[in-house]
TIKEMAR-914094 format. One line per 5 residues: number of its first residue (from 1); their letters; for each residue x, y, z of C-alpha. Coordinates in Angstrom, 2 decimals, padded with zeros to 5 digits. Layout:
REM residues N
NUM	A	X,Y,Z | ... .
END
This chain:
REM residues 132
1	XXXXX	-002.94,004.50,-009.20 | 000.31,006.74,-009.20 | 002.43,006.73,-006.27 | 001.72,010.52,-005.56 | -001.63,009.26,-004.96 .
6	XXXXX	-000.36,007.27,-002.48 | 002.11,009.60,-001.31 | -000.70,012.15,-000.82 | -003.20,010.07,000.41 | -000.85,009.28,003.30 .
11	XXXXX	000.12,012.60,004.18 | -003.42,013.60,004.63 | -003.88,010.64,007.05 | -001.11,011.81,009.17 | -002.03,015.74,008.76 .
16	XXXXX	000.79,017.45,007.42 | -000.13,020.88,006.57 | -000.70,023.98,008.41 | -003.40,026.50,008.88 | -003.40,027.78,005.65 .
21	XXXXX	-003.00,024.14,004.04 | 000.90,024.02,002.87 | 002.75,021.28,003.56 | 005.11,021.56,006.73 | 009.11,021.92,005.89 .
26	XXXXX	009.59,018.26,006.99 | 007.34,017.15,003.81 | 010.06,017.08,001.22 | 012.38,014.55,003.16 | 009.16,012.52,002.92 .
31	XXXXX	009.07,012.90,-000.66 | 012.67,012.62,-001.38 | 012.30,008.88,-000.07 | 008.79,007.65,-000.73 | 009.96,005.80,-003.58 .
36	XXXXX	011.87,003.71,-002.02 | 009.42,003.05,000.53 | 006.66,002.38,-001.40 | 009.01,-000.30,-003.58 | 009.11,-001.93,000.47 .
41	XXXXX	005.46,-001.79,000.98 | 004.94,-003.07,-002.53 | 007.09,-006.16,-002.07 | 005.19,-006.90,001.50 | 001.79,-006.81,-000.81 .
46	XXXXX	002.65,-008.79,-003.21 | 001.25,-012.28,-001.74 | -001.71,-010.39,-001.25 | -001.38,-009.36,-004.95 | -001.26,-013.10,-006.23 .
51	XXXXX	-003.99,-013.87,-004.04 | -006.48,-011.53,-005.59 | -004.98,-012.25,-008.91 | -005.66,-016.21,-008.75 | -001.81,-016.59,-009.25 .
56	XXXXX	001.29,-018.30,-007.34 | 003.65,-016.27,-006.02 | 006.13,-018.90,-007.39 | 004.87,-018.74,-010.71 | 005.74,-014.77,-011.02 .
61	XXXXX	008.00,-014.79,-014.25 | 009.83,-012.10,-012.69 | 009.79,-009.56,-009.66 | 007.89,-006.42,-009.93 | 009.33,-003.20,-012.01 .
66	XXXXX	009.69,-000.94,-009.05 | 009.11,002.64,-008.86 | 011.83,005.23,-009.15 | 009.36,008.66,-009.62 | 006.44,009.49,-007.76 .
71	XXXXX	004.64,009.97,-011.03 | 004.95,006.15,-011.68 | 002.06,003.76,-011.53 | 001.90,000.94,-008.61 | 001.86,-002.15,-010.16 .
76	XXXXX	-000.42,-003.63,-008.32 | -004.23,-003.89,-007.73 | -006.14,-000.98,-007.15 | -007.63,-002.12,-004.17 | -004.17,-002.64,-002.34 .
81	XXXXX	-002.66,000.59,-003.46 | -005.43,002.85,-002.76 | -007.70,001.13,000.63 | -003.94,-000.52,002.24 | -000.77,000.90,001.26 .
86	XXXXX	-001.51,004.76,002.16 | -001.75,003.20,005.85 | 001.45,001.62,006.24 | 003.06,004.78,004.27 | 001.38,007.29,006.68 .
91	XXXXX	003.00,004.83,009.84 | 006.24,005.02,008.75 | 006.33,008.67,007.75 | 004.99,009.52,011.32 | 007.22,006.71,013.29 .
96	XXXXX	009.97,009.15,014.41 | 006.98,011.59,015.23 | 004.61,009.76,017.42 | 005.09,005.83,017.72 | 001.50,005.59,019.00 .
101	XXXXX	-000.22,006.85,015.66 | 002.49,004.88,014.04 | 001.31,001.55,015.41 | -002.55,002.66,014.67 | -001.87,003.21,011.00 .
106	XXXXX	-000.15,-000.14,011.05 | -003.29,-002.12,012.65 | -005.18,-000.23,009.80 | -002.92,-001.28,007.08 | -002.75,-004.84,008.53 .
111	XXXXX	-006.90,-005.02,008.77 | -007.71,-003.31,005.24 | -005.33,-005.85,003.53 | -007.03,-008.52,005.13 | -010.86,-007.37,004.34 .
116	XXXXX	-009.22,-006.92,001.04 | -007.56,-010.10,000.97 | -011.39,-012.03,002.13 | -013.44,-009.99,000.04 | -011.23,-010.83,-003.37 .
121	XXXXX	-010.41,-014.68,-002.36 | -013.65,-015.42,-001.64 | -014.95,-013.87,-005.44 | -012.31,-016.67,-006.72 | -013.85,-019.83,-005.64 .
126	XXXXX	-015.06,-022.07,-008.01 | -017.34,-024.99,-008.06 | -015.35,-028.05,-007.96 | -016.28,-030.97,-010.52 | -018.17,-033.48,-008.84 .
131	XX	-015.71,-036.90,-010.05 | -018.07,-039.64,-008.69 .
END
């Protein structure tokens, strides 16, 4: 998934356009630094990442190649960047706005990554060898 997937996903959760469906004038400040936002949210996912991955976050070789375009791809499971990380985008784009909707697109973001989180951990359990 590309970041302007993200980016766009989020801005329809927060309902920026107007009657005739163009994007308000405060849009582009959003897009100017959604990069660098989305490098943020990435680096709060990752543990979530290495979960669903079977991997320790210790044993990364090295940290994630962040974003710098909009047009780049998230580098990390689908799952995260398209059912958690359009909610925590959308809460800080709207935080100046409206705190209230902020903190509900938070609780979302903090309750899909968990579902996400269960659902792929508990696919990763294995039998364990019986050693008597």
């Amino acid at each position: 998934m590309t970041a302007r997937q993200v980016y766009t996903r989020a801005l329809s959760f927060i309902n920026e356009r107007n009657g005739v469906g163009a994007y308000h004038t405060d849009v582009s400040d959003f897009e100017k630094n959604a990069p660098e936002i989305i490098n943020t949210i990435i680096t709060l996912l990752m543990p979530s990442e290495c979960i669903i991955r079977g991997k320790k976050i210790r044993d990364l070789d090295t940290p994630f190649e962040e974003i710098k375009s909009l047009d780049d791809t998230i580098p990390l499971h689908d799952a995260l960047s398209s059912g958690v990380m359009p909610f925590y985008l959308a809460s800080i784009m709207i935080l100046e706005e409206d705190r209230e909707r902020a903190n509900y697109f938070q609780q979302l973001f903090r309750e899909s990554e968990e579902r996400v989180v269960r659902l792929y951990s508990s696919a990763l359990h294995t039998s364990v060898k019986n050693v008597y």
